[in-house]
C-alpha positions, -999 to 999 in steps of 0.1 A, spaced: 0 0 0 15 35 -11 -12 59 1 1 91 21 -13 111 45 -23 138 22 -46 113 6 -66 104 34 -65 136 56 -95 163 65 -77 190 52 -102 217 60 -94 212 96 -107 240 123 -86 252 153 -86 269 186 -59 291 202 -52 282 239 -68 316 252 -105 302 237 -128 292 263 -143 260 275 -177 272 263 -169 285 233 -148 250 224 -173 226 236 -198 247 214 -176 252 177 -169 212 184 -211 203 192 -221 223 163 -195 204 137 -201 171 152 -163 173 156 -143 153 180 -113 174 184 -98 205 178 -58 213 170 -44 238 188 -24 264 178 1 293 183 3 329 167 20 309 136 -2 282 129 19 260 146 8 228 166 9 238 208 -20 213 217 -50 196 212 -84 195 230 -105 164 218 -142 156 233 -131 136 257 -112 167 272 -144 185 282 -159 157 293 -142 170 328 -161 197 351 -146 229 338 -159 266 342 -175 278 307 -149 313 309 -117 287 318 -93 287 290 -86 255 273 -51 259 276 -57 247 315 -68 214 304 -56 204 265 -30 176 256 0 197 249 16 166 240 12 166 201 22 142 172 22 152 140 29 137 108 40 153 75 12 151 49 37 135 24 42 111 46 29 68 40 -4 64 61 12 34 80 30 66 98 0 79 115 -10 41 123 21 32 137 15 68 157 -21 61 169 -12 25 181 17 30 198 4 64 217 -31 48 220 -46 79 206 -71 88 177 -63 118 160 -28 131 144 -20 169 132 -7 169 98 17 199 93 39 211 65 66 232 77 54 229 110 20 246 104 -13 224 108 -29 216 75 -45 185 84 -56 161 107 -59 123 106 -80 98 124 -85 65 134 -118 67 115 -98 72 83 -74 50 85 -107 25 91 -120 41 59 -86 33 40 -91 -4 51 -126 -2 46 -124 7 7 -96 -13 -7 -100 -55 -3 -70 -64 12 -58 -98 2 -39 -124 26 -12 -138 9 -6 -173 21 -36 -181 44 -34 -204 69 -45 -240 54 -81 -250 63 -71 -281 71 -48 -269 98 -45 -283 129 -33 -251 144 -60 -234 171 -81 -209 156 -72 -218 123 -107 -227 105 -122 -200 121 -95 -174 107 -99 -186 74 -137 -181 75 -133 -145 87 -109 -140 57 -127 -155 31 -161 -135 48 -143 -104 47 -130 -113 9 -168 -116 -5 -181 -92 -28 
């Protein structure tokens, strides 16, 4: 698979500066159905991120988010293979990535597209495990794969 990041990516991507409130976060990210916001300095920069799960806390509406946002960020150039942001995501145990070029957000990934990638090409095992296999689990693996094969 050769697809990068730029392929795959929201590239119309909103943001919030660490000054914005808790209110006025909670209700950008309610009325786009979004599930997190980069967040970023004077130049565009990456300084944090607040995602949904963030204001699931108690908060006052006039606290700025910069109290309670992830300020640890990973990014991942939008030129780079997808299997970046995956390896990312999985090793962090997180959902979203920034996408920057020249260290300014342009993008952001998620889990969900990644799922999506998956989702719309039929990925082919190469040497399936034989059906008659005495290994544990091995007729029910090759019934996943063929279900997952069908058109």
């Amino acid at each position: 698979m050769n697809v990068k990041i730029q392929d795959i990516m929201t590239a119309q991507v909103m943001t919030a500066t660490p000054h914005q409130t808790y209110a006025h976060v909670k209700s950008v990210l309610n009325r786009n159905q979004g599930s997190c916001l980069p967040v970023v300095g004077p130049n565009r920069e990456p300084v944090g991120i607040i995602t949904a799960s963030d204001l699931l806390g108690q908060h006052p509406d006039n606290q700025p988010i910069s109290k309670f946002m992830s300020t640890k960020v990973f990014t991942v150039p939008s030129t780079s293979d997808v299997s970046l942001a995956a390896r990312i995501m999985r090793k962090h145990h997180i959902h979203h990535v920034i996408v920057t070029e020249k260290n300014e957000v342009v993008g952001l990934v998620s889990a969900y597209d990644l799922l999506q990638l998956v989702e719309d090409h039929r990925f082919v095992v190469k040497n399936p495990p034989d059906v008659s296999s005495k290994k544990k689990g091995g007729r029910r693996r090759q019934e996943l794969m063929s279900e997952g094969t069908e058109e």
